[in-house]
C-alpha positions, 0 to 999 in steps of 0.5 A: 512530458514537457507539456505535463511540467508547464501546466503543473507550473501554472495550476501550482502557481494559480493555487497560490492565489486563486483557490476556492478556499480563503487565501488565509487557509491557503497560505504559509510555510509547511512549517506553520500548517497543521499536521495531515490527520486520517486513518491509513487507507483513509481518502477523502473524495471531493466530487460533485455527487451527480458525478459521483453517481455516474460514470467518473464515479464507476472509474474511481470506485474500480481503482481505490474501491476494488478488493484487495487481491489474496484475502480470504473476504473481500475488503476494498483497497482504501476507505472512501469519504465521499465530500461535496467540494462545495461543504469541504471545512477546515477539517477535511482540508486537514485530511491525509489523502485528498483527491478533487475531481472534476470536468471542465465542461460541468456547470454544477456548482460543486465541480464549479467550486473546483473548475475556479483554481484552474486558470484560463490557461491551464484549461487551455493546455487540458483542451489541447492535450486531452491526456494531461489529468493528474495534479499533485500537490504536497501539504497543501493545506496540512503538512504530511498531506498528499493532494491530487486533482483529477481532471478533464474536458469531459467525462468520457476524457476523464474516465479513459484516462482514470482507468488506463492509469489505474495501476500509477493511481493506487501506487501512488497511495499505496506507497505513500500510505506504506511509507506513513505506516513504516514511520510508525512501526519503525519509531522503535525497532527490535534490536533482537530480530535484527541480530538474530536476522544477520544469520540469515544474511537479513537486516530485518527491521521489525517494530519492537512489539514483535518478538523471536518464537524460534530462531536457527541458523536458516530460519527465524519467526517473529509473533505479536505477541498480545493479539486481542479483539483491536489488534490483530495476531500477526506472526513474521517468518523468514528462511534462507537456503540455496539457489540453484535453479530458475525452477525454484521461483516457479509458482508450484516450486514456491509453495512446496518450499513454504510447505517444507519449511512450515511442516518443520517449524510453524504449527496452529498447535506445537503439540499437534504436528498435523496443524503445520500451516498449508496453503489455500489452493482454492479461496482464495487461490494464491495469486504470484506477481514477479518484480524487482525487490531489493534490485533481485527478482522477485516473487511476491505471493498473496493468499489465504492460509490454513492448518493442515487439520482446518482449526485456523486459517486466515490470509497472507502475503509473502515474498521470494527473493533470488540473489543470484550473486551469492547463490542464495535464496529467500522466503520471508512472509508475514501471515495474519489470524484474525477470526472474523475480522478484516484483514487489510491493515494487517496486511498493509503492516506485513508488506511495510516490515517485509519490504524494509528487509534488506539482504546483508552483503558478506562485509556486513554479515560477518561483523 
């Protein structure tokens, strides 16, 4: 770790004065560079395109290209603009996300370009200690903007490491993009979903465009309710009740508890009881991933959904959370229809809103 701090030092210092771009574009305060530009999910790559086609580029496709895990068609986990280090202008520098890539012992001239920031010395300590291959930087060029350089001795080197920290590269995008997406959603909150939520023993932070369908005392549900051709159709549920057993967060249990509370309150169609919402069992199978939530265990829950007579489905993502303290138990998911459209954005919405939500304590409820 020490030794991950003084390269880190050296690369940041060496920036300063020795990047590729000009040292006019490199310079000033966060507060005097443009505003980070770019989609959510957006990433700009800039790769050498031989290395691109090759094994690096095999490493980098299988973290931030793979599916994302639950929806009901395949859809990559982040949108890949692929740039030669060599063409990167000033708009692309603006970029949210940028990740530069490079072996030390490359000699074509877009890895050259990147090679030229690192000192001799960095470059010695990566020669030294072959598991250093990540360097962040924050508004490097643009304010908001999140910079990394994956690097290597050698390809073989920097494939290895890519994929033995897939899981730290994809959270730390994945994060960071959440953390984007909350600023926007949460600009304006509904004040009615977080009153109604205190029933619930909820501080539901929901933006202000999604409004209460059915509320009681155990459950409450949320909808957008203008979806159209450009915006998906995305409805928010949560419910509470006991915890009595560690058998109620097995996976068998969670789905029952899910298809007891949709039989009684969520339908394709109100007039039509058997449309309540079920489960995709078989494709997508639902996919359950245990963790901390809220410093509570918990069980977040991706799949694919459907009315129990077939007429809708589309994906969703969900999560139970046992608090053990005061014996409560809850559910609260977020499911997507969006016929024939992807489901990605929806989804990374849904997760955004439902991991805002924060367990009232017995003070707070009661005020």
């Amino acid at each position: 770790m020490e030794n991950l701090k003084k390269i880190t030092l050296s690369l940041i210092l060496t920036l300063a004065s020795f990047a590729f771009w000009s040292c006019e574009e490199g310079e000033g305060s966060s507060s005097t560079k443009p505003k980070a530009r770019g989609a959510i999910g957006e990433i700009v790559l800039a790769i050498d395109s031989a290395k691109w086609d090759g094994p690096v580029g095999d490493a980098l496709r299988e973290v931030f290209q793979s599916d994302v895990p639950g929806l009901i068609r395949g859809e990559s986990m982040f949108d890949i603009r692929k740039i030669d280090p060599s063409a990167m202008s000033r708009i692309f520098k603006t970029s949210t996300n940028i990740i530069f890539v490079t072996t030390f012992d490359d000699k074509k001239m877009g890895s050259q370009n990147i090679n030229a920031i690192f000192t001799k010395e960095a470059k010695e300590k990566a020669a030294n200690d072959p598991s250093l291959y990540l360097l962040r930087s924050e508004d490097e060029f643009a304010q908001g903007q999140e910079v990394i350089y994956l690097f290597g001795n050698n390809e073989p080197q920097l494939v290895e490491n890519i994929l033995k920290n897939k899981n730290k590269l994809r959270n730390l995008f994945q994060v960071r993009e959440r953390e984007r997406l909350e600023k926007v959603l949460m600009s304006r909150k509904s004040s009615e979903a977080r009153v109604a939520s205190e029933k619930l023993g909820l501080a539901i932070n929901a933006p202000a465009s999604y409004q209460i369908v059915k509320s009681e005392d155990n459950f409450l549900w949320l909808r957008q309710p203008t979806p159209n051709t450009s915006r998906a159709d995305i409805s928010l549920f949560f419910y509470v009740t006991d915890y009595n057993s560690e058998q109620q967060a097995f996976p068998d249990s969670i789905i029952a508890l899910r298809e007891k509370i949709t039989k009684k309150h969520i339908f394709g169609d109100p007039n039509n009881q058997n449309s309540y919402l079920t489960i995709e069992r078989v494709d997508p199978s639902p996919l359950f991933n245990n963790f901390l939530i809220k410093d509570n265990f918990g069980v977040e829950i991706r799949g694919g959904w459907k009315t129990n007579n077939l007429s809708m489905g589309g994906s969703f993502l969900s999560y139970l959370i046992v608090d053990s303290k005061r014996g409560k138990l809850y559910y609260m998911e977020g499911f997507v229809y969006y016929p024939n459209e992807a489901h990605r954005e929806a989804i990374r919405e849904i997760e955004t809103i439902l991991l805002a939500t924060d367990l009232l304590d017995e003070k707070e409820k009661a005020s």
